[in-house]
C-alpha positions in Angstrom: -19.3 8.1 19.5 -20.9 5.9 21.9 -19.1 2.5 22.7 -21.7 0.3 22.0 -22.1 2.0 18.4 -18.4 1.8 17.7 -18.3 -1.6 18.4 -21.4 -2.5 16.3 -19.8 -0.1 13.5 -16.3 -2.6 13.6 -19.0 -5.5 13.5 -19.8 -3.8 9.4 -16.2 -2.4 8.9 -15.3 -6.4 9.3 -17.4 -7.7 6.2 -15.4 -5.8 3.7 -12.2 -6.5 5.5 -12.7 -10.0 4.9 -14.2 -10.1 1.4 -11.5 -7.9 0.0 -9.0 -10.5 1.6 -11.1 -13.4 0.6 -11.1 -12.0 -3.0 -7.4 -12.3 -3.1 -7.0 -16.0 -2.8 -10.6 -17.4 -3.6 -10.3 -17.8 -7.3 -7.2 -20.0 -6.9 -9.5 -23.2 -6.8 -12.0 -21.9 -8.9 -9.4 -20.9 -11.8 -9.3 -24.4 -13.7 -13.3 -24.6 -14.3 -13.9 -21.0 -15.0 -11.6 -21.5 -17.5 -12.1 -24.4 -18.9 -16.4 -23.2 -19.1 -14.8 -19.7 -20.3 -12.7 -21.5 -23.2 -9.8 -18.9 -21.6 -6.1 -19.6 -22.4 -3.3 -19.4 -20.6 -2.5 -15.6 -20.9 -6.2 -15.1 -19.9 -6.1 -17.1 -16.6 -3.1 -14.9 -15.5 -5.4 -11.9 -16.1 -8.0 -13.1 -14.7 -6.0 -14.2 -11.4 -3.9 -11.2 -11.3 -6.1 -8.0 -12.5 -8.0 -7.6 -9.3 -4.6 -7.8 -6.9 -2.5 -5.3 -9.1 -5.9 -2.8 -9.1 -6.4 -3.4 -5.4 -2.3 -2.9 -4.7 -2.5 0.1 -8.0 -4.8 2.4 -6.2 -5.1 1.9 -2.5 -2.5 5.0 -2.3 -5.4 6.8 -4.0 -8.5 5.8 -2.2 -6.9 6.3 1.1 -5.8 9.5 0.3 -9.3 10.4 -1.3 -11.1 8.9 1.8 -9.3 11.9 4.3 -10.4 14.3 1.5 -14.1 13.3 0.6 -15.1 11.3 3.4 -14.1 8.1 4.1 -17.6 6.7 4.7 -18.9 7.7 1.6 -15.7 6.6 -0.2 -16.5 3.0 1.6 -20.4 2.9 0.8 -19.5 3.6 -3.2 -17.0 1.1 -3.0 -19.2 -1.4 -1.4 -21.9 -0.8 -3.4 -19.7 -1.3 -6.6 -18.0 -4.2 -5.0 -21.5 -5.8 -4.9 -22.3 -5.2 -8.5 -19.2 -6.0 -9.9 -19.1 -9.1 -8.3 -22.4 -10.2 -10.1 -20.8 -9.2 -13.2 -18.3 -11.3 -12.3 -20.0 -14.2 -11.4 -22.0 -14.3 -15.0 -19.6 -13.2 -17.7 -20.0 -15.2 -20.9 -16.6 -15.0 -21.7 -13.1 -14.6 -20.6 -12.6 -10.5 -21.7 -15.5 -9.7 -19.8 -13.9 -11.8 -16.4 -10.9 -9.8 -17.0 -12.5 -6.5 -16.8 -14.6 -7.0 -14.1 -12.0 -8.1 -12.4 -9.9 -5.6 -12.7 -13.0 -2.9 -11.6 -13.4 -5.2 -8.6 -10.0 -4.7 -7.5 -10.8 -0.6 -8.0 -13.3 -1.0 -5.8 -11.8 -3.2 -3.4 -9.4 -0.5 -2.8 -11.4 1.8 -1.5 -12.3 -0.8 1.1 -9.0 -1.6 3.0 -7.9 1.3 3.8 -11.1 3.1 4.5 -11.9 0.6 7.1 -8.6 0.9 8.8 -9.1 4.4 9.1 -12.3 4.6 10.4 -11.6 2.3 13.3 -8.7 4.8 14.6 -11.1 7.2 14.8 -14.4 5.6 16.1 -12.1 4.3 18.7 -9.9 6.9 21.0 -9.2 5.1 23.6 -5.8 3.3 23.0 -6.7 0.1 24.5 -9.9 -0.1 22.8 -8.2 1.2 19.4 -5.3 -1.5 19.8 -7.9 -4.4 20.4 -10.0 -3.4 17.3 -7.5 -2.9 15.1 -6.3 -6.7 16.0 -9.9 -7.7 14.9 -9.5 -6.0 11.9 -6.3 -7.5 11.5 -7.7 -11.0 12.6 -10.4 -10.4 9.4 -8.0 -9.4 6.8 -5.2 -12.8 7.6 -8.5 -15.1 8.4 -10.1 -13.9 5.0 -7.2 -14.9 3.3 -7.1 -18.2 4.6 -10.6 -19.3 3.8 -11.0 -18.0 0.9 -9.4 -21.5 -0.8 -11.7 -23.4 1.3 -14.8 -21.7 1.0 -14.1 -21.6 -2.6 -13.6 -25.7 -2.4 -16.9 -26.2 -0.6 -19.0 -23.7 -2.9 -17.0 -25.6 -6.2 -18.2 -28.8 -5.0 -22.2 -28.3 -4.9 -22.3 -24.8 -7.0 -21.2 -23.3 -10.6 -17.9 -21.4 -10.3 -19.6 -17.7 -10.3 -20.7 -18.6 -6.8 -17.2 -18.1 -5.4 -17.7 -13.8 -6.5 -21.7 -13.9 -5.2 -20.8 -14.8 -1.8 -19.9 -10.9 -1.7 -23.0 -9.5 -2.8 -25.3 -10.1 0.4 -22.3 -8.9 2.8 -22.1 -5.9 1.1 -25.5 -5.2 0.8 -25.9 -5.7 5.2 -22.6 -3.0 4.6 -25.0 -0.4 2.8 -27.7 -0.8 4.7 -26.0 -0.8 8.0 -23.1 1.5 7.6 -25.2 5.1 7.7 -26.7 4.3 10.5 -23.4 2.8 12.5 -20.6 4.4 11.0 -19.0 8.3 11.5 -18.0 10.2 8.6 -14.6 11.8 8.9 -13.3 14.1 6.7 -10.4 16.7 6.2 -12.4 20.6 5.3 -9.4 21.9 3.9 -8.0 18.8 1.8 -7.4 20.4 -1.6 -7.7 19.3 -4.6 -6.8 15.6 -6.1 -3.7 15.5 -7.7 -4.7 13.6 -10.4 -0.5 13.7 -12.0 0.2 12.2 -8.8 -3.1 9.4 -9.0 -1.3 8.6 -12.6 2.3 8.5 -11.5 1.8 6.3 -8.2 -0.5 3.9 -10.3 1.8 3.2 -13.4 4.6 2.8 -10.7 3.1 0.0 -8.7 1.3 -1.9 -11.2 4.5 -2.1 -13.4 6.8 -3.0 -11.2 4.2 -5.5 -9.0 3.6 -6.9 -12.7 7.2 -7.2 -13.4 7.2 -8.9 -9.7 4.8 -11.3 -10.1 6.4 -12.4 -14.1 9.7 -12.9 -13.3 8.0 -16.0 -11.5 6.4 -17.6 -14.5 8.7 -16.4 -17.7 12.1 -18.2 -18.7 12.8 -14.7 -20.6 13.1 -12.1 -17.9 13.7 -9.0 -20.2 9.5 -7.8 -20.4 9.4 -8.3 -16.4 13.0 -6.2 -15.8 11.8 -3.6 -18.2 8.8 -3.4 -16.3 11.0 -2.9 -13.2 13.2 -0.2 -14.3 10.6 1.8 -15.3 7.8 1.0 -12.9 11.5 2.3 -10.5 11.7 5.5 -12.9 8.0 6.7 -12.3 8.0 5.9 -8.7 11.3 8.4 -7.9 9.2 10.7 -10.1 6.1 10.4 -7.8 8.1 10.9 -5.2 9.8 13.6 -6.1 6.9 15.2 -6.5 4.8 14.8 -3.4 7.7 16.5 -2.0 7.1 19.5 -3.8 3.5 19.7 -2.8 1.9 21.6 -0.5 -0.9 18.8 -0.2 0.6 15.5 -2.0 -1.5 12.6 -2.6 0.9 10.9 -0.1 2.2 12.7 2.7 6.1 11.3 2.9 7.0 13.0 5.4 5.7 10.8 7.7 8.5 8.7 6.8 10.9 10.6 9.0 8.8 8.9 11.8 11.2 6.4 12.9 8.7 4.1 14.4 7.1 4.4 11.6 9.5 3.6 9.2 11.0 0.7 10.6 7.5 -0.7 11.0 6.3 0.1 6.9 9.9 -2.4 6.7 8.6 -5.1 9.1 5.4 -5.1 7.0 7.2 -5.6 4.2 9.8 -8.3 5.1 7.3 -10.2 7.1 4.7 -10.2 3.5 8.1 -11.3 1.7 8.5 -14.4 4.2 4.8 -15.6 4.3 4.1 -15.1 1.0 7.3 -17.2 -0.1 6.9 -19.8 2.3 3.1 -20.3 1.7 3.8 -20.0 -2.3 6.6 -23.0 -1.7 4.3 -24.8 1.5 1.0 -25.1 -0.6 3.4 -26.7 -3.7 4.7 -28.8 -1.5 1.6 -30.3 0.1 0.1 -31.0 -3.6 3.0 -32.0 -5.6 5.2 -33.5 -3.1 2.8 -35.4 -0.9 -0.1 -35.8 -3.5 -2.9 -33.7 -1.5 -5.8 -32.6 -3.7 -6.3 -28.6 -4.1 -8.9 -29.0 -1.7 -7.1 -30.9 0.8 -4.4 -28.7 0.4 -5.9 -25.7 1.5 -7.5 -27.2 4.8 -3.8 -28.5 5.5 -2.5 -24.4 4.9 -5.3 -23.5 7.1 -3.3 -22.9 10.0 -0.8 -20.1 8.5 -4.3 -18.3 8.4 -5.5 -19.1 11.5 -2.0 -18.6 12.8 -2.0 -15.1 12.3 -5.5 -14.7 13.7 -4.9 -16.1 17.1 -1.3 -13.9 16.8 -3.4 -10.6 16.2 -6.3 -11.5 18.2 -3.8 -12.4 21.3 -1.3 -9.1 20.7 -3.7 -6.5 23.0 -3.8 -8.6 26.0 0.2 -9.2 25.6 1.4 -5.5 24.7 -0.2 -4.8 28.8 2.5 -7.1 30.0 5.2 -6.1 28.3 6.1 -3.1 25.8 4.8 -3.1 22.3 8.0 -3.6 20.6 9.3 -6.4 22.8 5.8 -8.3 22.2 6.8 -7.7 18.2 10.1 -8.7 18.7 9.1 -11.9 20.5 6.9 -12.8 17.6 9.2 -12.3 15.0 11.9 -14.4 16.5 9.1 -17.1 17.3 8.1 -16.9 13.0 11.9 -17.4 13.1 11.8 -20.6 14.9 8.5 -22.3 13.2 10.4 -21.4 9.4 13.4 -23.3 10.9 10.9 -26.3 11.4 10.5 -26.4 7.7 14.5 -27.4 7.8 13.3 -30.7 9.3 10.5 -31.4 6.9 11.2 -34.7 4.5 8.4 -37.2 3.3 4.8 -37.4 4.2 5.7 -38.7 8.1 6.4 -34.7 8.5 3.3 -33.2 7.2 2.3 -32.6 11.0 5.7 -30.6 11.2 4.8 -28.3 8.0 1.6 -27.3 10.1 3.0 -26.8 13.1 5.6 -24.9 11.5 3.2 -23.2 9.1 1.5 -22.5 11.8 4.1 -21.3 14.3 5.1 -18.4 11.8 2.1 -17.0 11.5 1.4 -17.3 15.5 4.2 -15.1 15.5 3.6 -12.3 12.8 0.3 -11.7 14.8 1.5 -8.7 17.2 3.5 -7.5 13.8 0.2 -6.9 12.0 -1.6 -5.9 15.1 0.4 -3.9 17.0 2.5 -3.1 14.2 -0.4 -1.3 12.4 -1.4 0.5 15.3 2.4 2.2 15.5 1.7 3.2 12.0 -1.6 4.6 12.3 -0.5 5.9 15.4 2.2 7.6 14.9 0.0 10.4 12.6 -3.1 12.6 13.6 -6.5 10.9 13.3 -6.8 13.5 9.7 -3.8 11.7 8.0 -5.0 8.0 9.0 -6.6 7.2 5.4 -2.9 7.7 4.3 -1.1 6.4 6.7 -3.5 3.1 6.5 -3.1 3.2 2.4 1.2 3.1 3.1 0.1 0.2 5.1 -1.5 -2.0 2.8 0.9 -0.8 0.4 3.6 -2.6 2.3 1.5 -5.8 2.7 1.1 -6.1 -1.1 4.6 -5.2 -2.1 5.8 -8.1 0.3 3.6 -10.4 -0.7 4.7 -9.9 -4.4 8.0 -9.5 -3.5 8.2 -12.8 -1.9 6.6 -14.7 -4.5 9.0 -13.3 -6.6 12.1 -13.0 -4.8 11.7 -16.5 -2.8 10.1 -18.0 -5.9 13.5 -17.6 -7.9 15.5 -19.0 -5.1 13.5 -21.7 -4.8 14.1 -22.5 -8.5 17.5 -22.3 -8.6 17.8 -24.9 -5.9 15.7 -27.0 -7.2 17.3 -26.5 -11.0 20.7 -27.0 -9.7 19.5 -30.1 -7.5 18.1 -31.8 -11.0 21.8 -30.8 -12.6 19.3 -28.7 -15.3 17.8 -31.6 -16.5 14.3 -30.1 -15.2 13.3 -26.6 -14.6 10.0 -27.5 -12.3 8.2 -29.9 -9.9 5.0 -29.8 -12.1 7.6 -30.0 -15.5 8.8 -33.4 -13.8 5.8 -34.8 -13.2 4.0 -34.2 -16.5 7.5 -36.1 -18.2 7.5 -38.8 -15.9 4.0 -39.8 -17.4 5.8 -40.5 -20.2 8.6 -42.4 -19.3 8.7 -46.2 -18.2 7.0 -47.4 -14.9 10.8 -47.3 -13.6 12.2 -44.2 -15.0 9.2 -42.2 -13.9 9.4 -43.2 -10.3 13.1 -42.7 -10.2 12.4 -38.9 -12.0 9.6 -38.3 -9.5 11.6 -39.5 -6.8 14.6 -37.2 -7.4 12.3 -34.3 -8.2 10.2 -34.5 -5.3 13.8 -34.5 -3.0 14.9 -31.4 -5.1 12.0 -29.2 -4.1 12.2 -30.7 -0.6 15.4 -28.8 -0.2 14.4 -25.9 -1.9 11.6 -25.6 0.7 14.4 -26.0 3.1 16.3 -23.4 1.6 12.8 -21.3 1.6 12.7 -21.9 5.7 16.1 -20.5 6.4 15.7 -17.5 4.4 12.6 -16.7 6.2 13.9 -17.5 9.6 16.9 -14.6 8.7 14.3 -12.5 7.5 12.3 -12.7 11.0 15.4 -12.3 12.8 16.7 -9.4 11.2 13.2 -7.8 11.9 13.3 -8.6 15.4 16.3 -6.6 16.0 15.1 -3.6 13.7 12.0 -3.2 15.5 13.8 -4.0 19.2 15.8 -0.9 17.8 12.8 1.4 17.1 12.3 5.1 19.7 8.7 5.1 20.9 6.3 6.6 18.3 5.3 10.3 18.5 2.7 12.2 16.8 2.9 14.8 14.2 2.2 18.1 15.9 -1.3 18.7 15.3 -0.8 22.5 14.7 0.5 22.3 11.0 -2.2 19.9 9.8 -5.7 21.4 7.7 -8.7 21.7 9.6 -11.0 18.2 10.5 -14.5 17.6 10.4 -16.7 14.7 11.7 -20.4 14.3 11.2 -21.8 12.0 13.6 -24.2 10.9 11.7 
């Protein structure tokens, strides 16, 4: 493949990169009027916020898997094309049921698109610098997506209905389908087998039960639904993986597993999610609750965890030619380590230029993690098995991310809980009581609240900075990755146009 087309084929493989990521976190702002317009109750909104990421996080073992069998641009065209149509649903259902479901067939969709992207970038580009500095970009889409979604959802909210936060998708994918034939290879495996579909069933009732029983440990006082969904979300998962070892061609190769590289790197993707994602969840309370920020406000003040990570992946080519790719990690890691420290320091609104330059700090340093990182992983297999290695990937970025809302989120509680001596179980519980209280006794509540989650949040940074720590050494610990011998894999086939 020519350079010049390769490049202009990342410029398409970046529009779904970002929408998927944008997806993720867009609706956060846009929650309250859709629902109020939508009549939807409370159960409803947590559908409605969470069906798409447990579908995306669900299937994307699937769809990478599928991509290496049927092709993975045609896997990526269907999905954008049903991306596109299913956001329009989206953006005018008359009620809450139909939200939910479209939802829920957008995050189907949306998970063909990660991992097919990621897959066809390690093999447009062979060169390993080239390959390194385009998978950064890709990278740079996915973090930056994520970060802008909340404000390009603000600005759209304040001059447009709520359905224009899904339509922004539509004419992005529509360049995708018109573009991609003409720019993008197709890759495929000729002797990929059959789809398991046991396995498809197995690895999707695993991860949406126990992401769901994740994600509700957060929100219900009763945690016996969300354990039970735990134990046997556990359950089916040893049973999927039990047996993709027993098949000759498994929906997910784990073997690659005993690649140490690659291993210790699936970890550092994991951890890292479980920092960010419990720091942001406890950053983005803090700035509206604490210091009063609208949701608006709010997310421009988050902006730099975002941006953060974009400058980190975008920067983490030109630093892994200095030094080795696992020092350049390292280095990262222990600087996240330092900028969650700074969140030790943060007390009353005088510090809100510390939370961003801590905010941002972290994220600066995750950069060469999800860059370089992702190339070890991606790297470490033949070009045939990069759908799967890409969809164990984003498998790790999802469980971290729900992990740490979970994990981090209960932490955070019980500080706060036991800094209130269990007279109050939340920030937002404090303030709605204090309304009702005299002028003096709310202040004083609100006063003493607001310190409690100010040490929870400090408690928050300190986990994280162990967290990115303990990563640095694991991956300073890592061999140099090797590839699979190529002689044991099926045949490959690329059409070039």
């Amino acid at each position: 493949m020519r350079v010049n087309r390769a490049w202009l084929g990342l410029v398409v493989l970046m529009l779904p990169t970002l929408l998927v990521a944008m997806d993720m976190t867009a609706l956060l702002l846009a929650l309250p009027r859709l629902s109020a317009d939508l009549g939807a109750t409370n159960v409803q909104q947590l559908w409605i916020s969470d069906s798409y990421g447990l579908m995306v996080a669900g299937l994307v073992i699937t769809m990478g898997t599928l991509g290496d069998r049927i092709g993975r641009r045609r896997l990526l065209m269907i999905g954008g094309a049903a991306f596109a149509v299913l956001s329009v649903v989206a953006a005018f259902a008359t009620g809450p049921l139909m939200l939910i479901v479209a939802r829920a067939l957008l995050g189907v969709a949306g998970a063909t698109l990660a991992p097919a992207t990621l897959a066809l970038i390690t093999n447009m580009f062979r060169d390993e610098r080239q390959c390194g500095r385009a998978i950064a970009i890709w990278a740079t889409c996915q973090f930056t997506g994520g970060a802008l979604g909340p404000v390009l959802a603000g600005f759209l909210l304040q001059h447009f209905w709520w359905g224009s936060v899904f339509l922004t998708a539509v004419p992005a994918m529509a360049l995708l389908l018109l573009a991609g034939p003409v720019l993008l290879p197709e890759f495929r495996s000729d002797r990929a087998g059959r789809l398991d579909l046991a396995s498809v069933g197995l690895s999707l009732a695993a991860v949406l039960l126990m992401i769901y029983g994740l994600k509700q440990l957060t929100v219900e006082s009763a945690p016996v639904v969300p354990t039970v969904a735990l134990v046997v979300g556990a359950a089916i998962g040893y049973a999927f993986v039990r047996r993709q070892l027993r098949l000759e061609t498994p929906l997910l190769d784990l073997r690659l597993l005993r690649n140490r590289p690659f291993t210790a790197v699936l970890v550092g993707l994991v951890f890292a999610g479980i920092a960010m994602a419990g720091t942001g969840l406890l950053v983005t309370q803090y700035l509206q609750s604490v210091l009063g920020h609208s949701p608006v406000a709010s997310a421009v003040l988050f902006a730099p965890m975002g941006l953060g990570v974009a400058v980190g992946t975008m920067a983490a080519p030109a630093l892994a030619r200095r030094v080795k790719q696992t020092t350049a990690i390292a280095g990262g890691l222990v600087g996240s380590a330092l900028g969650s420290l700074l969140l030790v320091a943060v007390d009353g609104p005088g510090t809100l230029p510390l939370v961003m330059i801590g905010i941002a700090v972290l994220a600066l340093g995750t950069g060469p993690l999800f860059a370089l990182g992702t190339g070890l992983v991606v790297g470490s297999v033949p070009p045939e098995r990069a759908g799967s290695a890409a969809s164990m990937s984003e498998t790790g970025n999802y469980f971290g991310g729900s992990l740490g809302f979970a994990l981090l989120g209960v932490v955070a509680a019980v500080v706060y809980h036991s800094r209130m001596d269990g007279t109050s179980d939340s920030l937002a519980a404090a303030v709605a009581a204090s309304r009702h209280l005299p002028a003096g006794q709310g202040a004083d509540l609100l006063h003493t609240a607001r310190e409690a989650f100010t040490a929870s949040l400090h408690v928050t940074g300190v986990v994280a900075a162990v967290i990115f720590a303990g990563l640095a050494v694991l991956i300073l610990a890592m061999r140099p990755a090797t590839r699979t011998a190529p002689a044991a894999l099926p045949e490959y086939e690329v059409t070039r146009s």
